[in-house]
N, C-alpha and C positions, 0 to 999 in steps of 0.2 A: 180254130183249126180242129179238125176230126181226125182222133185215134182211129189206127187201125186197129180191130181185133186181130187176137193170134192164138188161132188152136192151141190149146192148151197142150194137148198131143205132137202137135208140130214146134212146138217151143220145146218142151220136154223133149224130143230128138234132135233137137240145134243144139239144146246144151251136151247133149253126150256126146255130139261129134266134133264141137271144142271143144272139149276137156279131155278127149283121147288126142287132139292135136297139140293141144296146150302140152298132156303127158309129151309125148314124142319129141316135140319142141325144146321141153329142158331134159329132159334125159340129153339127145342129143347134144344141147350145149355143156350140159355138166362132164360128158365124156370128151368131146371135142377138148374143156377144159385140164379135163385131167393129163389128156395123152400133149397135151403144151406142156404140162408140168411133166410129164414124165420123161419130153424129152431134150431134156437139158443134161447137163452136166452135175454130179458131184456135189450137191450145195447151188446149184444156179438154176433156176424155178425165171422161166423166159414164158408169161402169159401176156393176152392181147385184154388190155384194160378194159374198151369199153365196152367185148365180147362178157368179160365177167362181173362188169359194173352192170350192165345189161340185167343180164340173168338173175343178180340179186336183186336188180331194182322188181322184178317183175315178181319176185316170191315174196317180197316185199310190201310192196302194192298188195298181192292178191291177200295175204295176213291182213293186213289193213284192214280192206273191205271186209273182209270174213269178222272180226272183230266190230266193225261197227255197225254191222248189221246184226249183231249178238251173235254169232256162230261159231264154234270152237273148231271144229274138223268139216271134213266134207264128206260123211260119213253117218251111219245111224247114233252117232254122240255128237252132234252138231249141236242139237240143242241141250244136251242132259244136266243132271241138276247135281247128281255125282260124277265125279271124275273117273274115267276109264283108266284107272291104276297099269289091270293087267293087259287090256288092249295096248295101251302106251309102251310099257314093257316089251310087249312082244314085239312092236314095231322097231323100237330101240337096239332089241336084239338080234332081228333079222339086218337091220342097218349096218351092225355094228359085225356083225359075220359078214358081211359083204365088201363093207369096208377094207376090214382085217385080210380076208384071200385075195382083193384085188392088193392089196398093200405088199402082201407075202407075194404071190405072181411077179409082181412089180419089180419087189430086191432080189427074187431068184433068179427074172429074166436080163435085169439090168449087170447082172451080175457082180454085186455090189457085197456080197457076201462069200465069195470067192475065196482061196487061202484061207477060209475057218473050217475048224472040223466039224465033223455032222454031227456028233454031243451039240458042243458050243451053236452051231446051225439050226439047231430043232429046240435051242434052249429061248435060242433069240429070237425064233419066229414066235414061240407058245408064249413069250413073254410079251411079245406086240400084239398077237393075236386076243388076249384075256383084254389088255390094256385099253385098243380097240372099241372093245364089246363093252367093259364095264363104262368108257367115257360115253359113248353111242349111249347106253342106257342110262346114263345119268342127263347126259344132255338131254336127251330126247324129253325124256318124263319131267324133267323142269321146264322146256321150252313149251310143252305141249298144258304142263299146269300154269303158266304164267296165262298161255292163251284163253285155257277154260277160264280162267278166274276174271279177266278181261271181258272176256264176250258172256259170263254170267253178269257181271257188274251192269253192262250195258243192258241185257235183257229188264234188268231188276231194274235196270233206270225208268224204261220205259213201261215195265208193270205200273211204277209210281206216278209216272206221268199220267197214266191212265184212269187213277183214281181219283 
C-alpha cells in the first residue's frame, strides 16, 4: 500500500488547529468541572464521573505520549538538556494566582465567609491565596521535573540505541 505524502506546511497547520481545539476542549471541561463543584452545597462536591475521568484520562494519555517520544513540554523546552527552573516557576505561579482568585471569587460569591469581620476576611483570603500560589509552585516544578527527567531518560535511551 502507498503512503500518501502530506505538505509538511499543511501538516504543520492541522496540528495548530487541534491543539487550539484540544485547548478550548479541556479548558471548557475543566470549568464545566469546576462550576459542578461549585455548585453544591457546604462540604458536598456533586461531579459527573466519567465527565472528569474523561478529562484526566486525556491529559494523561497526551503526557504519556509526550514522554515516550522523549519530549518534556510542548514548547521551546521540549527537547532541552537543562530544566527550565524559571520558565516552570513562572507557569507555577501564574497557575497558582489563578487558582487562588478563582478560589477567593468562589467563597466571597458563595457567601461562605459571611458573619466574619473584614480583618479576619482579608486574613483568610491572603492566607489561601500565598497557600494556593506556593502549592501551585511546588507542584508544578516537581511534576514538570519528573516529566523532564522521563522524556530525557528516553531520549538518552535512544542516543544509546543508536550507537
Amino acid at each position: 500500500m502507498k503512503k500518501k505524502m502530506v505538505d509538511e506546511r499543511v501538516a504543520l497547520e492541522v496540528n495548530r488547529i487541534y491543539k487550539v481545539g484540544y485547548i478550548i476542549l479541556t479548558v471548557g471541561i475543566a470549568l464545566d468541572t469546576l462550576l459542578q463543584a461549585w455548585s453544591g452545597r457546604m462540604g458536598e462536591i456533586s461531579l459527573r464521573p466519567i465527565e472528569l475521568g474523561t478529562f484526566l484520562l486525556a491529559q494523561i494519555v497526551c503526557l504519556v505520549m509526550m514522554i515516550r517520544r522523549g519530549l518534556g513540554d510542548d514548547n521551546q523546552y521540549a527537547e532541552a538538556d537543562v530544566f527550565p527552573l524559571r520558565y516552570n516557576m513562572k507557569v507555577g505561579f501564574v497557575s497558582g494566582v489563578i487558582i487562588a482568585v478563582l478560589f477567593i471569587v468562589q467563597r466571597l460569591w458563595s457567601g461562605k465567609l459571611d458573619g466574619v469581620d473584614a480583618v479576619q476576611q482579608a486574613m483568610i483570603l491572603a492566607i489561601c491565596f500565598v497557600s494556593f500560589v506556593v502549592v501551585c509552585v511546588v507542584g508544578i516544578v516537581l511534576a514538570q521535573y519528573l516529566v523532564f527527567r522521563l522524556a530525557k531518560r528516553q531520549r538518552k535511551k535512544w542516543q544509546d540505541e543508536e550507537e
